[in-house]
TORPAKE-568266 format. One record per residue (C-alpha): residue in one letter; x, y, z; residue number from 1. Coordinates in steps of 0.2 Angstrom, whole numbers, plus 2048, in hexadecimal, padded with zeros to 3 digits. Layout:
BEGIN
<r resn="A" xx="X" yy="Y" zz="Z" resi="NUM"/>
...
***
This chain:
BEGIN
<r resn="X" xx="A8C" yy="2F9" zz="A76" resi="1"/>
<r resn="X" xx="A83" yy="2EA" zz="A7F" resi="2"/>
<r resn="X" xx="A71" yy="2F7" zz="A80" resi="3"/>
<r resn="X" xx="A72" yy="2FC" zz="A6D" resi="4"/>
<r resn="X" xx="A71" yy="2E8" zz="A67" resi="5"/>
<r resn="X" xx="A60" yy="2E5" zz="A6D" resi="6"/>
<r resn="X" xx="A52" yy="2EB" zz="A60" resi="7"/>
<r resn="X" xx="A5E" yy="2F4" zz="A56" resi="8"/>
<r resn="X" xx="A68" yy="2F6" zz="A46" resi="9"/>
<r resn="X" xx="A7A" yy="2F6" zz="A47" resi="10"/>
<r resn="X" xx="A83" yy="2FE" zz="A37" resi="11"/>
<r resn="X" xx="A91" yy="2F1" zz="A31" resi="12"/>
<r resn="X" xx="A9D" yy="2F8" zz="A2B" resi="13"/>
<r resn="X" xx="AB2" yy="2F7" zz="A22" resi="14"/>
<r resn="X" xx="ABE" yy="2FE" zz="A2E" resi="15"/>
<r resn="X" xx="ACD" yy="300" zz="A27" resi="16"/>
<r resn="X" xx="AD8" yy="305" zz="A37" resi="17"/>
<r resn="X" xx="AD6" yy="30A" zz="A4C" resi="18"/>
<r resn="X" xx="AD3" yy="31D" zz="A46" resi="19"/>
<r resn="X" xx="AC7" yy="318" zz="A38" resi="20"/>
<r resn="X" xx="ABB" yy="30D" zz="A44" resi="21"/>
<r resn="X" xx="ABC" yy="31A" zz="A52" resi="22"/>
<r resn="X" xx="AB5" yy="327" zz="A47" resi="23"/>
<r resn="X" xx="AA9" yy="31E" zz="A3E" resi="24"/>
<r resn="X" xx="AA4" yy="317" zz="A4F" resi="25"/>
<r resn="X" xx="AA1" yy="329" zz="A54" resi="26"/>
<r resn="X" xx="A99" yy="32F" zz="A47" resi="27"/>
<r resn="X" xx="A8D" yy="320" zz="A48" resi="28"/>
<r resn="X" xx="A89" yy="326" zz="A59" resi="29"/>
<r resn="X" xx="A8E" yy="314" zz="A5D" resi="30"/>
<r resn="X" xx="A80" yy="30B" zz="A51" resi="31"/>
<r resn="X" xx="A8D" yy="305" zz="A45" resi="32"/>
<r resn="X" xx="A9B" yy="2F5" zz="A47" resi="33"/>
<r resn="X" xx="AAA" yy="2F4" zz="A3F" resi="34"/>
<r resn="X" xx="AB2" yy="2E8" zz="A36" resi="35"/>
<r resn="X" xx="ABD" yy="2DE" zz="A2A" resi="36"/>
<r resn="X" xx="ABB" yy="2D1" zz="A1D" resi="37"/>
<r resn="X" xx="AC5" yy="2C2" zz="A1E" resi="38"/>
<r resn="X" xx="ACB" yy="2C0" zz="A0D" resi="39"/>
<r resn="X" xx="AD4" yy="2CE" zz="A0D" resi="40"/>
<r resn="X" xx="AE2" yy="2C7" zz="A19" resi="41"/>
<r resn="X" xx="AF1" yy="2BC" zz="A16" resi="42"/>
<r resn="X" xx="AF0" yy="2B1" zz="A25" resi="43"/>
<r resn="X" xx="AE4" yy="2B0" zz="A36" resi="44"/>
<r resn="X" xx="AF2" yy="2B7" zz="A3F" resi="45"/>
<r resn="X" xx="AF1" yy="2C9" zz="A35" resi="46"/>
<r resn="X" xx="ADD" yy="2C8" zz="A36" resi="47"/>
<r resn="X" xx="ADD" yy="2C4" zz="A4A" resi="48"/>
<r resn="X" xx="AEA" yy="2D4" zz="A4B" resi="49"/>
<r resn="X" xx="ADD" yy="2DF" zz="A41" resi="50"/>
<r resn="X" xx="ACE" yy="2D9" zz="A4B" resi="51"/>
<r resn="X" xx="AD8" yy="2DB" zz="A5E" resi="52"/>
<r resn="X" xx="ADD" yy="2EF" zz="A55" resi="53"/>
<r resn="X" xx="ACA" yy="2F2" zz="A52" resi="54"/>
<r resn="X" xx="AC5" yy="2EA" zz="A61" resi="55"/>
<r resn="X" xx="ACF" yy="2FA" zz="A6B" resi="56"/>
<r resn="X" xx="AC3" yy="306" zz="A65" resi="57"/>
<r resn="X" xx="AB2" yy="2F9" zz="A66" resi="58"/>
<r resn="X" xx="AAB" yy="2EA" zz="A6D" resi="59"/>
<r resn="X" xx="AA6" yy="2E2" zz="A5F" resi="60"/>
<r resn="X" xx="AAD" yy="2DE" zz="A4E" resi="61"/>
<r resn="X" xx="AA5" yy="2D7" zz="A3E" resi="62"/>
<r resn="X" xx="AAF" yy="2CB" zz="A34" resi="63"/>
<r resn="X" xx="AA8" yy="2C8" zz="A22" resi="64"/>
<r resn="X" xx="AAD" yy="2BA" zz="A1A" resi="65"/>
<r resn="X" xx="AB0" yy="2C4" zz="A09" resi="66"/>
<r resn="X" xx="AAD" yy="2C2" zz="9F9" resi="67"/>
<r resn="X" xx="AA2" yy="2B2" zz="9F7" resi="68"/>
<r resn="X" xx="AB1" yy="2A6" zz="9F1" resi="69"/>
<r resn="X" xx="AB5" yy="297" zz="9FD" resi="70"/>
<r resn="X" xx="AC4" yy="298" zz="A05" resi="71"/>
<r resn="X" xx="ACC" yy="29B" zz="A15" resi="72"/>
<r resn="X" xx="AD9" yy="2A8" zz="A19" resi="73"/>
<r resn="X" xx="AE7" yy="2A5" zz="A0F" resi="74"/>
<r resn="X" xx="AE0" yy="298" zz="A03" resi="75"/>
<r resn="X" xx="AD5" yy="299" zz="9F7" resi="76"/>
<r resn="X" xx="ACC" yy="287" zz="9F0" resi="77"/>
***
């Protein structure tokens, strides 16, 4: 992964599960990163368990904050 950082593109992209990220990340002949978006979780706990489940098929994940709303996981304000 660390050669196809440098004066690349990498494709961001939703992973909804391991399987889904591993054939994505095949697909994307490795050019791609998956990852979630934080408002979508209930606690840090459940978004750290997601990230370490992407992170067995990768070495990178993408965490987007989300939908523009300020909050942190959990709360909204």
């Amino acid at each position: 992964m660390r050669e196809k950082l440098y004066d690349k593109f990498l494709f961001n992209f939703l992973a909804s599960d391991r399987d889904n990220a591993a054939a994505v990340m095949e697909a994307g002949s490795g050019y791609v990163v998956p990852g979630i978006v934080s408002d979508k979780f209930d606690s840090i706990e459940t978004a750290a368990e997601k990230v370490a489940e992407l992170k067995s098929v990768t070495d990178m994940v993408s965490i987007g904050l989300g939908g523009g709303e300020i909050q942190l996981i959990g709360r909204k304000y």
